[in-house]
DOTI-938217 format. One line per 3 residues: for each residue x, y, z of N, C-alpha, C. Coordinates in steps of 0.001 Angstrom, whole numbers. Example, Ala and Ser with C-alpha at 12.3 -4.5 7.8 and 13.67 -1.06 7.14 Angstrom:
<nodes>
13190:-5690:7800:12300:-4500:7800:13200:-3300:7800  12850:-2250:7080:13670:-1060:7140:12900:30:7870
</nodes>
This chain:
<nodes>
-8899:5267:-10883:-10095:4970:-10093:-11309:5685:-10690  -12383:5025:-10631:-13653:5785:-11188:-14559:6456:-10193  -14748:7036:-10427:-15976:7375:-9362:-17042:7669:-9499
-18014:6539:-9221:-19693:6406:-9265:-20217:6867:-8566  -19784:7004:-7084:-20910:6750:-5882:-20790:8624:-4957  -19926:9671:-5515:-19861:10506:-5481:-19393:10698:-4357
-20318:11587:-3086:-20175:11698:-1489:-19807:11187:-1203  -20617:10014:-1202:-20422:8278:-846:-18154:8038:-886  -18192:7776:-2162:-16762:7566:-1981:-16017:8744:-1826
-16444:9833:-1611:-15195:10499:-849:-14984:10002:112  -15843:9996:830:-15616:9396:2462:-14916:8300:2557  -14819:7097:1893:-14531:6415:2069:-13298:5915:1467
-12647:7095:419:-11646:7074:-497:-10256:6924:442  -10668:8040:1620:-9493:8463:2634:-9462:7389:3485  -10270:6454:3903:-10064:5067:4322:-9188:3827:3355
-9753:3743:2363:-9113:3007:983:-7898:2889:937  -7459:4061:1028:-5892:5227:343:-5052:4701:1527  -5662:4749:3021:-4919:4771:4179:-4775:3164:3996
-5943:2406:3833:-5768:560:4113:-4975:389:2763  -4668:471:1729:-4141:495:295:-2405:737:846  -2224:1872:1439:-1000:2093:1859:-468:1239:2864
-1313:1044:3946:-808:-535:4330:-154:-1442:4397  -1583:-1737:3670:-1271:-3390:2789:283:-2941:1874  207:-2132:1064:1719:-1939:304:3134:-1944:1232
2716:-1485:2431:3776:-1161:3333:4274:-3150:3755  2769:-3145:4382:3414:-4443:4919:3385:-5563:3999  3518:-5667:2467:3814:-5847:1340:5087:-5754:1286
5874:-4103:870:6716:-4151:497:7795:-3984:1704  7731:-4610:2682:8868:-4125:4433:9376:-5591:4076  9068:-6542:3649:9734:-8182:3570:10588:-8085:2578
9635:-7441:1166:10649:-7542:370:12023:-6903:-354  11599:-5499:334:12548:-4662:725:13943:-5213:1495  13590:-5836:2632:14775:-6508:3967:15306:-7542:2957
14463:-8446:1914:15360:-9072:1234:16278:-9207:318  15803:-7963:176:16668:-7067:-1244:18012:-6605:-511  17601:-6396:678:19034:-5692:1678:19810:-6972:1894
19417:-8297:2172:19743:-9370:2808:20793:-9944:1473  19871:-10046:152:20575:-10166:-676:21987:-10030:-1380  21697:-8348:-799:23167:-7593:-1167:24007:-7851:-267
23421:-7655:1083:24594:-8203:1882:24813:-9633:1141  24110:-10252:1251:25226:-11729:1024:25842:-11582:213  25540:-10921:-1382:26627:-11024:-2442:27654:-9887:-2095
</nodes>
């Protein structure tokens, strides 16, 4: 990550980081269960 905007994106880094983690979570919770679903079946 770069950082231009100094103050500015600190503040707003710890918002980013939190919505970034998220999105990855509720990203990776489907494909995770299918990876489980998988194994069970084989």
């Amino acid at each position: 990550m770069v950082n231009k905007g100094g103050k500015d994106m600190k503040k707003e880094s710890f918002k980013d980081k939190m919505i970034e983690r998220i999105k990855v979570s509720i990203f990776f919770i489907p494909f995770i269960l299918a990876i489980y679903v998988l194994l069970f079946v084989i």
